[in-house]
N, C-alpha and C positions, 0 to 999 in steps of 0.2 A: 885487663891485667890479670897473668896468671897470680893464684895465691896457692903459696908455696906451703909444704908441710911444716907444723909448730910455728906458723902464723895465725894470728886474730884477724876474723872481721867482725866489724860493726856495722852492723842491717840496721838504717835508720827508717824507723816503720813509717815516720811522719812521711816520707819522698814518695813512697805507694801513692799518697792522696792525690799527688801532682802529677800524676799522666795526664798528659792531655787528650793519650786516645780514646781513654778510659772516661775523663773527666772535663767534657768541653768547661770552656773557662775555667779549669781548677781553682784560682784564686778570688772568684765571686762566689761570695756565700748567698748561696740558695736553698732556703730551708724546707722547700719544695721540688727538688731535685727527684725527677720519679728514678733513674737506673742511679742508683746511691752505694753501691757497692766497695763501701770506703773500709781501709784496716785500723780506723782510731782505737778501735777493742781488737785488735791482733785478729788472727785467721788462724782458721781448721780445728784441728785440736790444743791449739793454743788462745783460742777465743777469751777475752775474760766472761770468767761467769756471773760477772753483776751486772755485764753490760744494758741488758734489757731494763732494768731497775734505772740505770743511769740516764738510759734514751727516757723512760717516766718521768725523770725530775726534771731532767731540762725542758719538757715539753711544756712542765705544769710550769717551770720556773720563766717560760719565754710566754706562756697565755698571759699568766701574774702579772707577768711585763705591760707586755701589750695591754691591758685591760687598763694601767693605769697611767700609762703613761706611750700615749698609741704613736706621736709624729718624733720620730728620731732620726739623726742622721749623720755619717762620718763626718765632722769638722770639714769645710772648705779649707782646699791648701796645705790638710795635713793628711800625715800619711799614719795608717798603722805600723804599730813593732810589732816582728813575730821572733818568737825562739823556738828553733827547731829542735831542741836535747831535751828529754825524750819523745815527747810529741809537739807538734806542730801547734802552738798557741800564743793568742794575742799579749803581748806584757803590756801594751800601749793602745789605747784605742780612742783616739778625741774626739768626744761623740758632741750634738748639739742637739737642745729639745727645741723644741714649739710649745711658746708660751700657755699657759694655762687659759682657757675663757672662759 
């Protein structure tokens, strides 16, 4: 669709993540994905510049996790909610643990 002069678009950065040429299964989260070339923190000269800071906390915040609480898993039968305005994130996620022993 041509876009005409003194029109707006909206670039939704979250739809980048969803190539699937780019991205075999884009919608399984793999936190070990080696070619990871995602735009969550924007691209080129528009990168944010905290991003590296922010991949640190999630790393420390997803060990922290795991170390205490290691068997989790999406809810059988349910499904996640996502909202895609401005980026692509979970609002919904019915998770289930494995009992304590």
């Amino acid at each position: 669709m041509p876009v005409r002069a003194g029109e707006s678009v909206y670039l939704g950065w979250a739809t980048a993540n969803l190539d699937a040429e780019t991205f075999p299964n884009p919608l399984e989260v793999k936190l070990d994905r080696k070619d990871n070339r995602h735009v969550a923190f924007a691209a080129g000269i528009h990168r944010c510049l905290g991003s590296h800071l922010a991949r640190l906390e999630l790393r420390t915040a997803i060990d922290e996790f795991h170390q205490r609480i290691a068997r989790y898993w999406v809810t059988e039968g349910a499904e996640p909610k996502y909202d895609g305005i401005p980026v692509r994130q979970t609002v919904f996620l019915p998770l289930s643990f494995a009992r304590a022993t």
